[in-house]
C-alpha positions in Angstrom: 245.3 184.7 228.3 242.7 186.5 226.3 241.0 185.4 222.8 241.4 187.2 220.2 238.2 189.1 219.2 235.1 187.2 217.5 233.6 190.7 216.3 233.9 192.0 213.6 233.9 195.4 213.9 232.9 196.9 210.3 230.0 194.6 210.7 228.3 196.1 213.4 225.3 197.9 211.7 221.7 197.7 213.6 219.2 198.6 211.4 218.3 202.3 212.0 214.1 203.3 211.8 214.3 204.0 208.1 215.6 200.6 207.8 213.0 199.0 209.6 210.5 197.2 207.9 207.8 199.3 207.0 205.0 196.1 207.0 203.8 194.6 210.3 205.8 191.0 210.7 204.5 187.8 211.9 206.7 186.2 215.2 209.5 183.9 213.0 209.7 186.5 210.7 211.0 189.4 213.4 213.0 187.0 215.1 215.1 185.9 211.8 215.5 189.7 211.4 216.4 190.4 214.6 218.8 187.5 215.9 220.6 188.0 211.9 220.8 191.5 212.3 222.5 191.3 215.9 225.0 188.1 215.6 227.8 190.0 214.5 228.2 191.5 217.9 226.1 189.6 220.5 227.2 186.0 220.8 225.3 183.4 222.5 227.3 180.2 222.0 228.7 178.7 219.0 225.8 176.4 217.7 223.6 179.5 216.0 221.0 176.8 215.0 220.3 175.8 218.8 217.6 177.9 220.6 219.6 178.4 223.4 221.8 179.8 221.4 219.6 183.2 219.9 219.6 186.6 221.2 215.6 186.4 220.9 213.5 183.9 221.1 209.3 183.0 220.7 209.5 182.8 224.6 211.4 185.8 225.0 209.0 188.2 223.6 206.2 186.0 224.9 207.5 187.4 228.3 208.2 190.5 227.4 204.2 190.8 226.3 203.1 189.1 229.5 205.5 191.9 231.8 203.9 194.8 229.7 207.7 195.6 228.1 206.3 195.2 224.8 203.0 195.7 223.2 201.2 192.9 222.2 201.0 191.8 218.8 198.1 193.1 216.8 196.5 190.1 214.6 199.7 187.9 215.3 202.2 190.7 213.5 204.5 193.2 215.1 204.7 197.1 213.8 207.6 198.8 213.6 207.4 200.2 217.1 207.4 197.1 218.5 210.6 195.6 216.1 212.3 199.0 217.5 211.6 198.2 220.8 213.0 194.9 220.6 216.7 196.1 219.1 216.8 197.9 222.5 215.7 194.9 224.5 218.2 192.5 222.8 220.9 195.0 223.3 220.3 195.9 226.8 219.5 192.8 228.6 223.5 191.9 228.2 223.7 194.3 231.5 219.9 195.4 232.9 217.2 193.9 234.1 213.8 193.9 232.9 212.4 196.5 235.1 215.5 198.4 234.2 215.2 198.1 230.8 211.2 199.3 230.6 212.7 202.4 232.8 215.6 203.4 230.5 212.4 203.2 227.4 210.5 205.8 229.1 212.7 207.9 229.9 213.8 208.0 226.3 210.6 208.6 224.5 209.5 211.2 227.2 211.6 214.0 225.4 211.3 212.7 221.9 209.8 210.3 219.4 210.2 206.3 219.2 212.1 207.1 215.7 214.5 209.4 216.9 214.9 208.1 220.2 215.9 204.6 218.3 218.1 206.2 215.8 220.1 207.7 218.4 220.6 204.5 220.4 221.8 202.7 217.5 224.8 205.1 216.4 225.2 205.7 219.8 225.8 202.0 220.8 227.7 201.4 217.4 230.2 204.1 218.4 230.6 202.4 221.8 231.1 199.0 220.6 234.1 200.3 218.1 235.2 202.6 221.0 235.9 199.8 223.5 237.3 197.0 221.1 240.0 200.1 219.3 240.3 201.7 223.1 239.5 204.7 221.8 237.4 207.9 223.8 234.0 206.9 223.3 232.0 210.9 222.0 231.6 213.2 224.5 228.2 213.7 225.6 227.2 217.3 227.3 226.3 216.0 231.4 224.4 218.9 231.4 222.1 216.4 229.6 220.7 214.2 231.8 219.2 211.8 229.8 221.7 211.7 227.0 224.4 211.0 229.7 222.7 208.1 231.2 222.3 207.0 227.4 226.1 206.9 227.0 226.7 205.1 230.8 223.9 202.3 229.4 225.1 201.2 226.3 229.2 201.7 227.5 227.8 199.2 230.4 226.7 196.9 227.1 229.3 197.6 225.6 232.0 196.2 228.1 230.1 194.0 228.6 230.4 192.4 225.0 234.0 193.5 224.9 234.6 191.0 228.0 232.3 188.1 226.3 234.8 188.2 223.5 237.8 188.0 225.0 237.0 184.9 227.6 
């Protein structure tokens, strides 16, 4: 028998680029923001506190540095670009690897900017999150656009894929 859901759904907000901070932010201070800003609808485990626990960790973007997925930090702080980039990463490592993941980036910013690229994959993933838990059609995206279709199969892989989590 399934749970009930642990999301709640009016809750699911990522920060779009205008929301970013706009100063470069030291290592604690973009994980707080990050693993607060995604807890609402990525779930770990129950004990928030334990390290095991968060979406992103010092380690994680250590890694992520070290397998030229991320830029590395410029005098120990981390621009806005880089904060972006790691909304994407948390999200999309639910379903894709980390080759995968450093794909799907470029691809997106070949045909547009890290700002609108972002902004895009926020509402986008917002809309499927909502879509799956109400059961509704998630938008309709033009196939005739390649990269804006594989947009929508990526985060409704995500997207299942935290619907499941909730409901075992």
């Amino acid at each position: 028998m399934a749970k009930k859901q642990t999301i709640s759904l009016e809750k699911i907000h990522i920060p779009r680029w205008e929301g970013l901070p706009n100063v470069d932010l030291y290592m604690d201070q973009i994980l707080t923001f990050i693993n607060s800003s995604l807890s609402e609808c990525i779930k770990y485990g129950d004990d928030e506190e334990d390290e095991k626990n968060q979406i992103l960790t010092k380690t994680m973007i250590n890694n992520y540095v070290k397998n030229n997925i991320l830029e590395a930090p410029v005098k120990k702080k981390y621009s806005k670009t880089q904060c972006a980039k790691l909304f994407v990463i948390c999200i999309l490592k639910q379903v894709f690897s980390m080759n995968e993941i450093s794909s799907l980036i470029n691809i997106a910013l070949e045909s547009t900017d890290i700002s609108h690229a972002y902004n895009s994959f926020c509402s986008l993933f917002e809309e499927a999150v909502i879509s799956i838990f109400e059961k509704k059609e998630f938008s309709k995206v033009d196939s005739s656009n390649e990269n804006r279709y594989l947009l929508k199969a990526v985060l409704l892989s995500c997207s299942y894929k935290i619907y499941v989590q909730n409901l075992i």
